[in-house]
C-alpha positions as CSV (number, residue, x, y, z in Angstrom):
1,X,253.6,78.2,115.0
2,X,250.0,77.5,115.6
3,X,248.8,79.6,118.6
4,X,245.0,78.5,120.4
5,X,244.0,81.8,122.7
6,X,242.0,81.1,126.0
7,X,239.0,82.9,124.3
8,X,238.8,80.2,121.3
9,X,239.0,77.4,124.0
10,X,236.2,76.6,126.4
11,X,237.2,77.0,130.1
12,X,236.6,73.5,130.6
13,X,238.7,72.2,127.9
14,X,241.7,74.6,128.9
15,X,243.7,72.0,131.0
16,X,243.1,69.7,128.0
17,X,244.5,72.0,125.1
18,X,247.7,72.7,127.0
19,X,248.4,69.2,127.4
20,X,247.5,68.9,123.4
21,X,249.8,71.6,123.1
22,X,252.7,70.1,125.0
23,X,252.7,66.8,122.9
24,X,252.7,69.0,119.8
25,X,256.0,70.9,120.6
26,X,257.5,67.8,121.7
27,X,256.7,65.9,118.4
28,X,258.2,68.9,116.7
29,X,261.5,68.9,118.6
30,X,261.5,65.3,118.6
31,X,261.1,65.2,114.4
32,X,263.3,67.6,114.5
33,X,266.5,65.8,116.3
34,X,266.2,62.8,113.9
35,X,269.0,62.6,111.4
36,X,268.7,64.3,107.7
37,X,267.5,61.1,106.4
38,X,265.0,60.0,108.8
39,X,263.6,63.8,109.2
40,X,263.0,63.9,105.7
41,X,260.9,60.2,105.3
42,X,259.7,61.8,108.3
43,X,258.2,64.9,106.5
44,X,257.0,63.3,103.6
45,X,254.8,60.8,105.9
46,X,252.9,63.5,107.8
47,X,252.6,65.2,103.8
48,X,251.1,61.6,102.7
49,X,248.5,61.8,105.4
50,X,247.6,65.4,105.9
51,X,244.7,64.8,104.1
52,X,241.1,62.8,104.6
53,X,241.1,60.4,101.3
54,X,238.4,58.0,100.9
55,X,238.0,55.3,98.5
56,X,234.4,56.5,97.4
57,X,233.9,57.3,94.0
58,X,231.1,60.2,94.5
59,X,232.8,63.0,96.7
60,X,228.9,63.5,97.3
61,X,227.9,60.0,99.1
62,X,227.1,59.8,102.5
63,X,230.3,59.1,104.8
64,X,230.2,56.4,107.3
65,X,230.9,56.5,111.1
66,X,234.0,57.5,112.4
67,X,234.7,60.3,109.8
68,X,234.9,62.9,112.9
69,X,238.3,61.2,113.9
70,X,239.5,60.4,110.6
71,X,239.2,64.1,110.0
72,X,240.4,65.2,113.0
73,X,243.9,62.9,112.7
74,X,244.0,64.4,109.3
75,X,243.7,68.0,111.0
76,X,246.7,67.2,113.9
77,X,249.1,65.8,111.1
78,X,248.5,69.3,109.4
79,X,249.1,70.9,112.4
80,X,252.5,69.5,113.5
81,X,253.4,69.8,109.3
82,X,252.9,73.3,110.0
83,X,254.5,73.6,113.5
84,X,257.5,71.9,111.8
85,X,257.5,74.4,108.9
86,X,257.4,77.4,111.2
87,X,260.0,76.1,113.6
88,X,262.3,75.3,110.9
89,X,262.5,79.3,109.6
């Protein structure tokens, strides 16, 4: 399970994380009560979008506004993939 200590967190952002955290397990357990066949379209949605893709044809061109969050919802789904994974051991 993906673990955030106090001292990688500012102070200020604390209250914040927890919350973060909250919505995270309760996705998980959510996911997890869904029946066999749901669970599994379920899983193979958050493997379709774990990544950033873009529709540019040089990985080197400049990337347009917005990228932050595009990358950062491609960062959460990989987050609750792994959550999932680990609560399902």
């Amino acid at each position: 399970m993906c673990v955030i200590t106090c001292a990688a967190v500012a102070p200020f952002a604390l209250p914040l994380e927890g919350r973060i955290l909250a919505h995270r397990r309760l996705l998980v357990e959510l996911l997890r009560a869904l029946p066999k066949e749901r669970y599994e379209e379920m899983l193979t949605w958050l493997d379709d979008n774990r990544l950033y893709r873009t529709d540019q044809e040089d990985s080197g061109a400049a990337l347009g506004d917005g990228i932050e969050l595009e990358l950062a919802r491609a960062d959460e789904v990989q987050v609750l993939r792994r959550m999932i994974e680990a609560a399902s051991d």
